[in-house]
C-alpha positions as CSV (number, residue, x, y, z in Angstrom):
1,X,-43.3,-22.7,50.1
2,X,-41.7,-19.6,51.9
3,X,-43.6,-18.2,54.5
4,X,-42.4,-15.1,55.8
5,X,-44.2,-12.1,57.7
6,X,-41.9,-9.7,55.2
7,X,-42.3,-9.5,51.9
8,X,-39.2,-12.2,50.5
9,X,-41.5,-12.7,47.3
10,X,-38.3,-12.4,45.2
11,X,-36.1,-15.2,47.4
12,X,-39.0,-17.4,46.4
13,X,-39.3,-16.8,42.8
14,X,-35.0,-17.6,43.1
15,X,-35.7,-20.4,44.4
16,X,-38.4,-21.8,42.1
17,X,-40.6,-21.3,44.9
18,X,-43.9,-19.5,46.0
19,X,-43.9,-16.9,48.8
20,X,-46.8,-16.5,51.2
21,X,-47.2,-13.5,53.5
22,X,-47.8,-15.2,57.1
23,X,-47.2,-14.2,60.8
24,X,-46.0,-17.3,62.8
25,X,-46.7,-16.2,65.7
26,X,-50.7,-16.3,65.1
27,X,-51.9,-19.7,65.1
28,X,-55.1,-18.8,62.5
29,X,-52.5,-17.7,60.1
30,X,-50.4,-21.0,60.7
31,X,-53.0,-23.2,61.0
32,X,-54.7,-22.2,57.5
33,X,-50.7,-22.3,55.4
34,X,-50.5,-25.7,56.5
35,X,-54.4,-26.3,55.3
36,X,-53.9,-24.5,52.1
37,X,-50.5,-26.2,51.3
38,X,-51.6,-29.5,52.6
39,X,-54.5,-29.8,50.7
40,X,-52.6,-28.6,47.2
41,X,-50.1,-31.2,48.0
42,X,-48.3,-33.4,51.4
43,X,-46.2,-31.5,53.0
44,X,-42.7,-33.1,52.6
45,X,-40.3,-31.5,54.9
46,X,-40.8,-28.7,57.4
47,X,-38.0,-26.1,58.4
48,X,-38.9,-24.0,61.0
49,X,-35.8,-21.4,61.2
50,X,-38.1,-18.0,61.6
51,X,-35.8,-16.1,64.4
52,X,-35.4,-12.5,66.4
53,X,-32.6,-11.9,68.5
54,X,-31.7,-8.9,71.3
55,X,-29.3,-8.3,74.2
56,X,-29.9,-7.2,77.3
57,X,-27.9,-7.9,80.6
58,X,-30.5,-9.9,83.1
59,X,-31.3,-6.4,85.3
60,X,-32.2,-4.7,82.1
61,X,-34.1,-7.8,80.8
62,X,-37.5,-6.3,79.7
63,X,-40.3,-8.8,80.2
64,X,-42.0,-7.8,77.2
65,X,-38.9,-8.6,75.3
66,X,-38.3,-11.9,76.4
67,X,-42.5,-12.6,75.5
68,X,-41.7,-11.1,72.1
69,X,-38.5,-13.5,71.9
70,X,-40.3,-16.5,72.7
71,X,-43.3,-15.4,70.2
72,X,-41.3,-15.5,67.7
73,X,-38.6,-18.0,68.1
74,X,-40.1,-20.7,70.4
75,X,-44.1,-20.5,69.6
76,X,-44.0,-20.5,65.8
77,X,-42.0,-23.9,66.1
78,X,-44.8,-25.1,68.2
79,X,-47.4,-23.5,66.1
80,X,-46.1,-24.8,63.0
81,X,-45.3,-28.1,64.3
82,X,-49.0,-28.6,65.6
83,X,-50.4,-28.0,62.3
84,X,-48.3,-29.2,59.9
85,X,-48.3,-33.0,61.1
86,X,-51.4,-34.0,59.6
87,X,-50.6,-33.0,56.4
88,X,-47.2,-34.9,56.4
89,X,-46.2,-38.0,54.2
90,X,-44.8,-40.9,56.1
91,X,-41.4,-40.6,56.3
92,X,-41.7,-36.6,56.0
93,X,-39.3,-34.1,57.8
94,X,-39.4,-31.7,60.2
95,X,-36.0,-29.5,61.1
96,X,-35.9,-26.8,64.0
97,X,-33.2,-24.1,63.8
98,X,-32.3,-23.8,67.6
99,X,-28.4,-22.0,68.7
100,X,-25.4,-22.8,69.7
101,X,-26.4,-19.9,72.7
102,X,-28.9,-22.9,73.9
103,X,-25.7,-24.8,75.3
104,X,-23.1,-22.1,75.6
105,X,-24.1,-19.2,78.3
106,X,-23.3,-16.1,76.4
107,X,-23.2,-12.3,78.5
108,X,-26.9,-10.3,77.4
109,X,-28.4,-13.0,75.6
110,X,-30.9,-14.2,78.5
111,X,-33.8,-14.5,76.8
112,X,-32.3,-15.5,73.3
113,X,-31.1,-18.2,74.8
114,X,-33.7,-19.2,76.7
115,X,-36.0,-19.0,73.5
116,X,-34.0,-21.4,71.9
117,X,-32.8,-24.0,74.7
118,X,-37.0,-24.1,74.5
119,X,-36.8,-25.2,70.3
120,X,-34.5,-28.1,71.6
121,X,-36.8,-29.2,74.2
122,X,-39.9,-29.1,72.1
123,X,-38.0,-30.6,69.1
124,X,-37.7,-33.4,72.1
125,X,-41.0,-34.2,72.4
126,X,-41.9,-34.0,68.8
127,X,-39.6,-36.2,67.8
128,X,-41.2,-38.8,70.5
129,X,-44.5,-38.6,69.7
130,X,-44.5,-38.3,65.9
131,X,-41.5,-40.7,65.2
132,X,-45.0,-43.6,65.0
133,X,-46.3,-41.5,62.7
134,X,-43.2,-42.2,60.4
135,X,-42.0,-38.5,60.5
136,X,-38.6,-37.7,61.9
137,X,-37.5,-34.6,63.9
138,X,-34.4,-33.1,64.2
139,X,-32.8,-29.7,65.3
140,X,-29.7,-27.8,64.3
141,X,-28.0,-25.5,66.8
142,X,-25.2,-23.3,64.8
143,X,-23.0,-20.7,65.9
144,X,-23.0,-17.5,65.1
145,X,-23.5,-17.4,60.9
146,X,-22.8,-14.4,59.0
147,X,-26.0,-13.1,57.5
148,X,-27.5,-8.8,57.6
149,X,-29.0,-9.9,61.1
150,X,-25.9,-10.8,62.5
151,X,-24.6,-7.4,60.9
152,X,-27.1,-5.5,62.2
153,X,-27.0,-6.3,66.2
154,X,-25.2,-3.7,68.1
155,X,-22.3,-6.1,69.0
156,X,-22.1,-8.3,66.3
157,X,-19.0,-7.9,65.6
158,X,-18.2,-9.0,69.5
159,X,-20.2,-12.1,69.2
160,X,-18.4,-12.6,65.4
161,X,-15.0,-12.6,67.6
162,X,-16.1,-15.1,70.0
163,X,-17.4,-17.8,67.8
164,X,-14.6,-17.5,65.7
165,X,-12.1,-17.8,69.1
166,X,-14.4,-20.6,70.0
167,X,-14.4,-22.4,66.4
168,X,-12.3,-24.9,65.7
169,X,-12.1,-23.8,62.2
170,X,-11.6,-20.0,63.5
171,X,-14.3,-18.4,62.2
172,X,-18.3,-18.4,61.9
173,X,-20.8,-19.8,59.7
174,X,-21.6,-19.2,56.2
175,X,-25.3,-19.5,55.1
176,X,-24.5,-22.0,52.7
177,X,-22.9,-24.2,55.1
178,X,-26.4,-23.9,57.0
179,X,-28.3,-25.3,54.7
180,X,-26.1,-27.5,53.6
181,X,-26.7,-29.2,57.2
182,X,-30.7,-28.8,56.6
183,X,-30.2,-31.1,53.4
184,X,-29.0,-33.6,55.1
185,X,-32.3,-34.6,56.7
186,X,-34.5,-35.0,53.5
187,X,-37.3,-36.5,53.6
188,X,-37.4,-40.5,53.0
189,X,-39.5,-40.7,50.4
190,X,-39.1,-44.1,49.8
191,X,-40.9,-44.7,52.9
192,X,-44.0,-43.1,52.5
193,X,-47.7,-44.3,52.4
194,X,-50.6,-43.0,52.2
195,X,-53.0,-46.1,53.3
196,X,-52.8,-45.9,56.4
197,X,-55.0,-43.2,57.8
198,X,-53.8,-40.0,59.9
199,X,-55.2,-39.9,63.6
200,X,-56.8,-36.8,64.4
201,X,-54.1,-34.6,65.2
202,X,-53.8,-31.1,64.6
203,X,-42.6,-24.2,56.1
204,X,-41.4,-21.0,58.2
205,X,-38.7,-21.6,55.7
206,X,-35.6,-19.3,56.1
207,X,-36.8,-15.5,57.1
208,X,-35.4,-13.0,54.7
209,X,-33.8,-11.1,57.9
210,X,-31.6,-13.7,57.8
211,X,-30.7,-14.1,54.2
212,X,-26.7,-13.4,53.8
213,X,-25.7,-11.4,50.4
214,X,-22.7,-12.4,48.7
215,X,-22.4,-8.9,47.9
216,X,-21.5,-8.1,52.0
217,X,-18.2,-7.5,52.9
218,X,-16.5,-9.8,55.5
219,X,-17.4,-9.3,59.1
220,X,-14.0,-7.5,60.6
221,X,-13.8,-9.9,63.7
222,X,-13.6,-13.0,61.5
223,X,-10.7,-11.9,59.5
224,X,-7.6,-14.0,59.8
């Protein structure tokens, strides 16, 4: 299942997958995907990797920006997370896209980074108090990866520059590469059971902003 607030209908069907049309920033919507899909069938795995991005230098940080950032990048995780559990198989999967910006201090990318530094901390947490419930959390924090989004940011070709200075391997992040790393935490299916009875607890899969286009032509700043 893709769950996107755009319309990526036509990743899904490449995929072999169904699309459905959901805000994760509103925990109704949220809360009734992981009913719907949890009732069709147990959720296996759940990537959250829905993400906004803006810059800003820290006098011009607008606080409505940084609420917006943290909506979308730091809430759905804990939306999604919340409501997903109780539909999970043991020894189900739950992966958190976070950054590389988490760790690294980068110029204008206060509250990006603070968004995300907050994915690693909740991904924390989860992981502690779902790990009895036989489901394992993890998080990913990648550099910069070329996709439209990086593209279209107003210095992305700046921040291309200084991942690829940065890289060891002197350049940035294909999408493939990505989720090459997010298939590495399937879920262990030869673990799970279903006789032993949830507790009373209460899959924004890649967003199509994000999507890369083989088509695209190579970022400048990560040519050789």
């Amino acid at each position: 299942m893709l769950a996107d607030k755009s319309d990526a209908s036509t990743l899904a069907d490449e995929l072999g997958g169904l699309f459905a049309c959901t805000d994760v920033t509103d925990e109704n919507a949220v809360e009734a995907l992981m009913r719907s899909v949890g009732t069709a069938t147990p959720i296996d795995i759940l990537i959250n990797s829905a993400g906004i991005t803006s810059e800003a230098a820290l006098p011009d940080v607008e606080l409505a920006e940084l609420e917006r950032m943290l909506r979308t990048n730091t809430n759905s995780v804990l939306l999604t997370m919340k409501h997903a559990a109780a539909h999970m198989t043991r020894g189900g999967a739950i992966v958190n896209v976070s950054s590389l910006a988490a760790y690294v201090g980068m110029p204008t990318y206060a509250s990006y980074a603070a968004s995300k530094a907050a994915v690693i901390a909740l991904t924390r947490v989860a992981a502690l108090e779902y790990g009895p419930l036989g489901i394992r959390v993890n998080c990913i924090c990648p550099t910069s990866v070329d996709t439209p989004m990086l593209r279209a940011q107003p210095s992305g070709d700046v921040e291309a520059m200084l991942a690829r200075i940065a890289a060891p391997l002197g350049r940035i992040c294909q999408p493939e590469e990505v989720a090459a790393l997010l298939h590495s935490w399937p879920p262990t299916t030869a673990r799970r059971s279903r006789d032993r009875p949830w507790p009373s607890m209460a899959v924004p899969p890649p967003a199509s902003a994000s999507r890369s286009s083989k088509a695209l032509p190579p970022l400048s700043s990560t040519q050789p």
